[in-house]
C-alpha positions in Angstrom: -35.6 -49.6 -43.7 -33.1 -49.0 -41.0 -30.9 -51.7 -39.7 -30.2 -52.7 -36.3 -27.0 -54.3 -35.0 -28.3 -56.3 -31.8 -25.9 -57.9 -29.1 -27.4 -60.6 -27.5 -26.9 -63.9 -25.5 -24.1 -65.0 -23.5 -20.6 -62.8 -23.0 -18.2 -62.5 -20.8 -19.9 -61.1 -17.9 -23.0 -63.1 -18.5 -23.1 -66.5 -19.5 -19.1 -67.0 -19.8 -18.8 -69.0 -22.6 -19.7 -68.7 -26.1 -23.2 -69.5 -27.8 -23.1 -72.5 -30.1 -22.4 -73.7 -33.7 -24.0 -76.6 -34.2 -22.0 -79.3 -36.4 -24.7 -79.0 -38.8 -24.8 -75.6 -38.8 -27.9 -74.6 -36.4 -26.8 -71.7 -34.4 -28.2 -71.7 -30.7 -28.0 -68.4 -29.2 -27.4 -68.7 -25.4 -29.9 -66.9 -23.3 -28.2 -64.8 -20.5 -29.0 -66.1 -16.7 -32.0 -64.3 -14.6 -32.5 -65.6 -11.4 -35.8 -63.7 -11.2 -37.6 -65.2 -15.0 -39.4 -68.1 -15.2 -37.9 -70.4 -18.1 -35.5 -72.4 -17.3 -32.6 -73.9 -19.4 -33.8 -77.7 -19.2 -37.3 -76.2 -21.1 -35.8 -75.4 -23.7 -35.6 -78.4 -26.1 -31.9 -78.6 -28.2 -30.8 -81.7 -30.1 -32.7 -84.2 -29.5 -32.6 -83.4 -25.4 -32.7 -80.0 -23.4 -30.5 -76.9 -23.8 -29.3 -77.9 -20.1 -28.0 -81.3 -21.2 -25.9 -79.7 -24.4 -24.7 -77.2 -22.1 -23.0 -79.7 -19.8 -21.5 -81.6 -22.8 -19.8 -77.9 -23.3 -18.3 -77.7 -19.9 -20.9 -75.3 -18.9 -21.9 -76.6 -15.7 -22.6 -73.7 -13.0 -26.6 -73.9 -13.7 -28.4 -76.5 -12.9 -32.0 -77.9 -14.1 -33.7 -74.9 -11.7 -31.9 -72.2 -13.3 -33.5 -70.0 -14.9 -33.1 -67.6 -18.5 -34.2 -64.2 -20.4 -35.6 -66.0 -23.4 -35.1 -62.7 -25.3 -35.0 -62.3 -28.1 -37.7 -65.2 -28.5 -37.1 -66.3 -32.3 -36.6 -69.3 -32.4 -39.5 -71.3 -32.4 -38.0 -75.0 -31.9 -36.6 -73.8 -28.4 -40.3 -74.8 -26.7 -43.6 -75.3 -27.5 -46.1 -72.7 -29.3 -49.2 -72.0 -28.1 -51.4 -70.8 -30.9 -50.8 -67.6 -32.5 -47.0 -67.0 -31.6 -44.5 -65.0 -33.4 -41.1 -63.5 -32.9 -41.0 -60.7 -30.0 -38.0 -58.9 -29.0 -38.0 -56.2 -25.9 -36.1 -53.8 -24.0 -35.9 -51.7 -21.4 -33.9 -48.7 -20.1 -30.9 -46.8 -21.7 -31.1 -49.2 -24.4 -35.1 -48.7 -25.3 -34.1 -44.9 -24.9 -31.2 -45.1 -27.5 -34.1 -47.1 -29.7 -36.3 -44.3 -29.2 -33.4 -41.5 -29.9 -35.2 -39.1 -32.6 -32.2 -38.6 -34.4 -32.2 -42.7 -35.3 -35.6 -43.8 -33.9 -36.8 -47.3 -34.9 -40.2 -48.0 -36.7 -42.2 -50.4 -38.1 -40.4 -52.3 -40.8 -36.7 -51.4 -39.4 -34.7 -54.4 -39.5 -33.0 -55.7 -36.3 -29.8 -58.0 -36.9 -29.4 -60.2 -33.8 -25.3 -61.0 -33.4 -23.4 -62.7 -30.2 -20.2 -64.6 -29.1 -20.0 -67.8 -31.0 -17.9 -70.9 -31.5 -17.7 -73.9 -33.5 -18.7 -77.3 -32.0 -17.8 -80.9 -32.9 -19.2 -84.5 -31.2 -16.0 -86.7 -29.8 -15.8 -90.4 -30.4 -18.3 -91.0 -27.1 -20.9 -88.4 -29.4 -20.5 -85.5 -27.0 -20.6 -82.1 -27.9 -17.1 -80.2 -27.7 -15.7 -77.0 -28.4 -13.7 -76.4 -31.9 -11.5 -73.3 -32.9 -11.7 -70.1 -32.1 -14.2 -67.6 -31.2 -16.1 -64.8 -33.0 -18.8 -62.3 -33.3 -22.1 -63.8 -35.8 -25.0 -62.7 -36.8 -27.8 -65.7 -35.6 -30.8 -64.3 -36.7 -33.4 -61.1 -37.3 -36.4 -59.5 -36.5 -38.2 -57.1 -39.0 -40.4 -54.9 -36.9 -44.4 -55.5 -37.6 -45.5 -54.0 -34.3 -44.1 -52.0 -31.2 -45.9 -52.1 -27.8 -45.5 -50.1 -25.1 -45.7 -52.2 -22.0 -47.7 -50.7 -18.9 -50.7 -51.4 -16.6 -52.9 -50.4 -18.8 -51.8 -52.4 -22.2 -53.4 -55.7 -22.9 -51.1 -57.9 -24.2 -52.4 -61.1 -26.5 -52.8 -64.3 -24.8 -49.7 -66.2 -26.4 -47.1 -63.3 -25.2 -48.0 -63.8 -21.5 -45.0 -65.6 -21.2 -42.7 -63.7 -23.0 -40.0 -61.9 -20.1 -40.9 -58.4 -20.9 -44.4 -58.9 -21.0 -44.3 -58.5 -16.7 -44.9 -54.7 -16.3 -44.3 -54.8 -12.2 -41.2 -57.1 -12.8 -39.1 -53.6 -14.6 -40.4 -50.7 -12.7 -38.3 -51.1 -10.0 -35.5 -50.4 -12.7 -33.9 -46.8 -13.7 -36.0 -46.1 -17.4 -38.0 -49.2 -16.6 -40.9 -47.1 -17.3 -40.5 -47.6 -21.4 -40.2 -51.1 -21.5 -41.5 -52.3 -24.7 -41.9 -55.1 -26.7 -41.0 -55.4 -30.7 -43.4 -58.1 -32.5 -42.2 -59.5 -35.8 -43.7 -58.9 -39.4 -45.8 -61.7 -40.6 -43.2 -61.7 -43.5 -40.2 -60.2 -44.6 -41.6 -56.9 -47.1 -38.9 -58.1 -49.5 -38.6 -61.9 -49.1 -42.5 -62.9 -49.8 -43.6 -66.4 -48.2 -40.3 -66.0 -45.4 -41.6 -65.4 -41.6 -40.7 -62.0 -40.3 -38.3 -63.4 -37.3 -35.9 -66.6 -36.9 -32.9 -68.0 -36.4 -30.1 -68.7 -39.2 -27.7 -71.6 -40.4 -23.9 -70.9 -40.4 -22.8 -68.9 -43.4 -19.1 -67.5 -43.6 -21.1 -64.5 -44.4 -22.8 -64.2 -41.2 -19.1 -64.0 -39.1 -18.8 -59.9 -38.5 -15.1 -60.9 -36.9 -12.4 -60.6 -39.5 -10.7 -64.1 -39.8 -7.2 -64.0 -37.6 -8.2 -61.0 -35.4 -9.9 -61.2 -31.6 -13.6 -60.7 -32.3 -14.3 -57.1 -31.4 -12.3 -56.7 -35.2 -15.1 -57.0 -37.4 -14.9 -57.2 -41.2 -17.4 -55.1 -42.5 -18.1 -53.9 -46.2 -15.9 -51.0 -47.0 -19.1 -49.5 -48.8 -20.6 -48.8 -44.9 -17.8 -46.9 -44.3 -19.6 -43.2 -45.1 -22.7 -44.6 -43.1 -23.5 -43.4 -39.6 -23.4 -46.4 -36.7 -24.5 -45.4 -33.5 -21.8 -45.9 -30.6 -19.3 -45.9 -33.2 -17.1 -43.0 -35.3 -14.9 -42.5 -37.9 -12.0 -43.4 -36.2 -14.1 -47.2 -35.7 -12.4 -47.8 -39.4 -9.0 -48.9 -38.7 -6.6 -49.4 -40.7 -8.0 -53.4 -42.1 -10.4 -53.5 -39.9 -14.0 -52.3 -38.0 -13.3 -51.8 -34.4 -16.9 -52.4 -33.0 -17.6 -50.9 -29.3 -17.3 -52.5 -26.2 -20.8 -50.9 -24.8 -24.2 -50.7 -26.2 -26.7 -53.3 -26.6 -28.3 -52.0 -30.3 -26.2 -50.2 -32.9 -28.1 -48.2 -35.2 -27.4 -47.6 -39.1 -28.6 -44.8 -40.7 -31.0 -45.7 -43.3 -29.1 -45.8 -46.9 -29.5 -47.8 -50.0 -26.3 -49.6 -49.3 -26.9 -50.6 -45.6 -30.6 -52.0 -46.6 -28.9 -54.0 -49.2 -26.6 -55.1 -46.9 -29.1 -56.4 -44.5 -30.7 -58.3 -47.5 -27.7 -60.1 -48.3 -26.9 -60.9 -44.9 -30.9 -62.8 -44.3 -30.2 -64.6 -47.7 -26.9 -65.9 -46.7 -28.3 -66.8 -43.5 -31.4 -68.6 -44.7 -29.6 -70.2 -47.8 -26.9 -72.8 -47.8 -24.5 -73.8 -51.0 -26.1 -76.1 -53.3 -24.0 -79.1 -53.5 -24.4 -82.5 -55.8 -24.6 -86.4 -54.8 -20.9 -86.2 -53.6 -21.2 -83.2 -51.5 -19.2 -80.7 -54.1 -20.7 -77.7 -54.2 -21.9 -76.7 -57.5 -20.7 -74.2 -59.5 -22.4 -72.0 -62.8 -20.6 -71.3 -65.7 -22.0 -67.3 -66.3 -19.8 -66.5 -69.8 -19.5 -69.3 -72.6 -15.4 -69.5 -72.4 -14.6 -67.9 -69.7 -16.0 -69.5 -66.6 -16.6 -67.2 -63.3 -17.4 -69.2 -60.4 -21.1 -68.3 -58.7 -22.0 -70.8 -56.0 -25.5 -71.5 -56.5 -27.9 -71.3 -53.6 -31.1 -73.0 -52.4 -33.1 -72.0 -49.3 -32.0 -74.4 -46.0 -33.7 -77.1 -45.3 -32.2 -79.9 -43.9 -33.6 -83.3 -42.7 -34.0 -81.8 -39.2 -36.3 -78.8 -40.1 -38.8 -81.7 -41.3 -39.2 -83.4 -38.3 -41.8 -81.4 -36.7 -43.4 -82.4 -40.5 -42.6 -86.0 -40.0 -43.6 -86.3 -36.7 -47.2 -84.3 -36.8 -47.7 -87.0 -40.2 -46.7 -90.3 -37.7 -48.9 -89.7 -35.2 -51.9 -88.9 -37.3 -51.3 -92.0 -39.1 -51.6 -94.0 -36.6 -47.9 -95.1 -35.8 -47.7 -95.6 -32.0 -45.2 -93.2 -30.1 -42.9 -94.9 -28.6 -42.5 -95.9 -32.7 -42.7 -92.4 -33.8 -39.8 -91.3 -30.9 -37.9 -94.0 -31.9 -37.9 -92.7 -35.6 -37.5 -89.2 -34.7 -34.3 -89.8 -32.4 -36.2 -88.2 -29.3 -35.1 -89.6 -25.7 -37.8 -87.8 -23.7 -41.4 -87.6 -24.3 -41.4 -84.1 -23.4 -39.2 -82.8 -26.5 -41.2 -85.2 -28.6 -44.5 -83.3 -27.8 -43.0 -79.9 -28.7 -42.8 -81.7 -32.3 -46.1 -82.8 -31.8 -47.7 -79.3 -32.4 -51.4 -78.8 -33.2 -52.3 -77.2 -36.5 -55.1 -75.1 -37.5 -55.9 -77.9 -40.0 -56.4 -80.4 -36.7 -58.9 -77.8 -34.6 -60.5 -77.8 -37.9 -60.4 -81.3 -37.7 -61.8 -81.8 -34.1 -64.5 -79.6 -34.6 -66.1 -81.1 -37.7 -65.8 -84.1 -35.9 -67.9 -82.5 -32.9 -70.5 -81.7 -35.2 -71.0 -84.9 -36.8 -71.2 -86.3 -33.1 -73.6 -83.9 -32.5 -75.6 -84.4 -35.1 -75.9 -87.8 -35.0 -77.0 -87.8 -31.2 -79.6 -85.6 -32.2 -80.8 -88.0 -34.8 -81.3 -90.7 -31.7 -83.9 -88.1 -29.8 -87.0 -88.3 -30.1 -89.1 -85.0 -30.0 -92.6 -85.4 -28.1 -94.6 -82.4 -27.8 -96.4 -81.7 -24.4 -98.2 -79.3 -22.8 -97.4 -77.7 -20.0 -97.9 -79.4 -16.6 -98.1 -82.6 -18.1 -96.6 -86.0 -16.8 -94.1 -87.0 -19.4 -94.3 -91.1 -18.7 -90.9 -93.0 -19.1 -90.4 -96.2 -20.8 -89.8 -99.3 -17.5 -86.1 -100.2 -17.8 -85.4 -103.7 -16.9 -84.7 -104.8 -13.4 -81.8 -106.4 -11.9 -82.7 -109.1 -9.6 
C-alpha cells in the first residue's frame, strides 16, 4: 500500500487564510474558490449554520453567499446532504494526475491518500464567535483509500450520486493543458486493515496529525526519522535537514514509495486521527500501568465519538417518533431548517419502510374491489349514486 501526501484546501494564493480547528476538535478543510463550480460556501452546513457564516466569524469576508467552491476532495459527508449511495471521491487533473500516473510511483487500488492543508486553532469569544487562536501549521485532516479509479471522458458513465461531484464535468477541463486525464478516485467501502471503518473521512485533532514541527514555520515538518531512507516524490535527500523535514513548496501529491515502515506509518496516523485519549469523569486522561512496579505511561484510546457525531442519530430517532420539528431543531441546536434536513437523512431501513407500507395500501384497496366477470361487449350497469338537489 502506497501512501499519498495530498495538499489541499485553502493557502496562500487561494483561500488566504488557514482551514479550521474546531474547539472541539472537528477539522474543516476549506475548499479553494472557483468562480466557474456550482457549490457554494453557504451549502455547505458547519456548526449548527453554513460554512459561509463561520467563515465571517473568522474575518474571512471577500465571498459572499453566491460564491462559489471546488468541493474536492468530497469526504466529508456532514458538509451537505447525501443522496443515496454516496461515498468519498477525490479527482485530478493535469500535471498532478500525470505525476499520479508516473510509472515509476503509479497509484492503484488500495494506495492510501493522506489529505494535509494550512490549519489553525479556533476559540469562541465571550459574544460566542468563532476567533482565531495561535499559530499556524501544516495537518493531516483526513484520507482516502483507493476502491476505484475512473477515467473521466464522453464516453464514461458515471453513477447517479457523483453527478455533482466537480470533476465529474468532462467539457468543464478540456479546455485545460493535460485536461484530457482527468479522473476521479472513489473510496474503499472500508479500510483493508481497519474492518467496520468507511474507506474516506475527515479526522479529529490529534497532536499526531500536525506534520509542522512545534516552534518552526510550517513548511518544517516533523516527520519520523525511520522515513528518512524512503523515496518522497518532489523531495531529496537534502529535504532532511538538520532537525527537521523541509517539505516542497510545489506539488499537489507526494508520493512514498511503498515500504513496511511508511504503510505503518499511514496506520498510525488514521488511528490517531479517528481515536481520541480516553479520559475519566473529571476529564484526566487515563493512564495503564504495563509492568507491576514500574509504571510506563500508555494513554489509552477509544474511537471518537462525541455528542455531535450522534445528532444525525438523534435527530432521524425525533422525527420518526413523532416529536414535532420546530421541537426536534430546538433540541438539536439547529437555526435553519435547511441544516436541520441535512440531519434528517433517509435510511435504507425507511424506503424499506415506505414500501411495505405501499403494499399493505395496496392490498387492502384491492380487498374493497369487487371482481365481476363479463363478456365482451357487454353493458357493465353502475350502482345510481344519490342526487344532490
Amino acid at each position: 500500500m502506497k501512501i499519498i501526501l495530498s495538499r489541499k484546501g485553502f493557502d496562500s494564493s487561494y483561500g488566504g487564510y488557514p482551514s479550521i480547528v474546531l474547539p472541539n476538535g472537528g477539522l474543516v478543510s476549506l475548499p479553494i474558490p472557483l468562480s466557474d463550480d456550482k457549490r457554494r460556501y453557504s451549502e455547505l452546513a458547519c456548526e449548527n449554520s453554513d460554512l459561509l457564516g463561520l467563515m465571517n466569524q473568522l474575518g474571512i469576508k471577500k465571498f459572499d453567499s453566491h460564491s462559489t467552491c471546488h468541493l474536492d476532495p468530497d469526504i466529508n459527508e456532514d458538509f451537505i446532504r447525501r443522496p443515496r449511495g454516496w461515498k468519498g471521491a477525490f479527482g485530478q487533473v493535469g500535471a498532478a494526475q500525470s505525476h499520479l500516473e508516473n510509472k515509476n510511483h503509479k497509484v492503484k487500488i488500495g494506495d492510501l491518500f493522506l489529505f494535509f492543508g494550512w490549519f489553525r486553532k479556533t476559540i469562541k469569544d465571550g459574544q460566542g464567535q468563532y476567533k482565531y487562536s495561535g499559530p499556524d501549521f501544516h495537518l493531516i485532516y483526513g484520507y482516502l483509500q483507493i476502491g476505484k479509479i475512473l477515467k473521466v471522458n464522453a464516453n464514461r458513465k458515471l453513477p447517479q450520486w457523483l453527478k455533482d461531484h466537480p470533476h465529474a464535468n468532462h467539457e468543464k477541463y478540456l479546455h485545460l493543458q493535460g485536461g484530457h486525464n482527468n479522473t476521479i478516485y472513489l473510496s474503499s467501502d472500508e479500510l483493508t486493515f481497519l474492518n467496520g471503518v468507511p474507506g474516506y473521512g475527515c479526522f479529529r485533532y490529534n497532536p499526531k496529525l500536525v506534520l509542522t514541527k512545534p516552534g518552526e514555520t510550517r513548511t518544517h515538518w516533523d516527520l519520523p526519522r525511520e522515513l528518512k531512507n524512503v523515496k518522497i516524490t518532489y523531495h531529496t535527500d537534502r529535504s532532511w535537514q538538520n532537525g527537521y523535514f523541509q517539505s516542497a513548496h510545489r506539488g499537489q501529491e507526494f508520493v512514498f514509495d511503498e515500504a513496511s515502515v511508511v504503510e505503518d506509518w499511514g496506520k498510525d496516523i488514521i488511528r490517531a486521527g479517528l481515536c481520541e485519549p480516553l479520559r475519566d469523569e473529571n476529564g484526566n486522561i487515563v493512564v495503564k500501568k504495563l509492568k507491576k512496579g514500574k509504571v510506563k505511561e500508555k494513554t489509552a484510546m477509544v474511537p471518537t465519538k462525541l455528542f455531535h457525531d450522534f445528532r444525525r442519530t438523534a435527530i432521524r430517532n425525533m422525527v420518526r417518533a413523532g416529536v414535532p420539528e420546530r421541537v426536534a431543531m430546538e433540541n438539536s441546536g439547529h437555526k435553519t431548517r435547511s441544516v436541520f434536513e441535512r440531519y434528517n437523512i433517509v435510511s435504507d431501513q425507511d424506503l424499506k419502510e415506505a414500501a411495505r407500507k405501499s403494499q399493505a395500501y395496496y392490498e387492502k384497496q384491492s380487498e374493497n374491489v369487487e371482481i365481476q366477470e363479463v363478456k365482451r361487449g357487454e353493458v357493465i350497469p353502475f350502482n345510481k349514486g344519490t342526487q344532490n338537489e
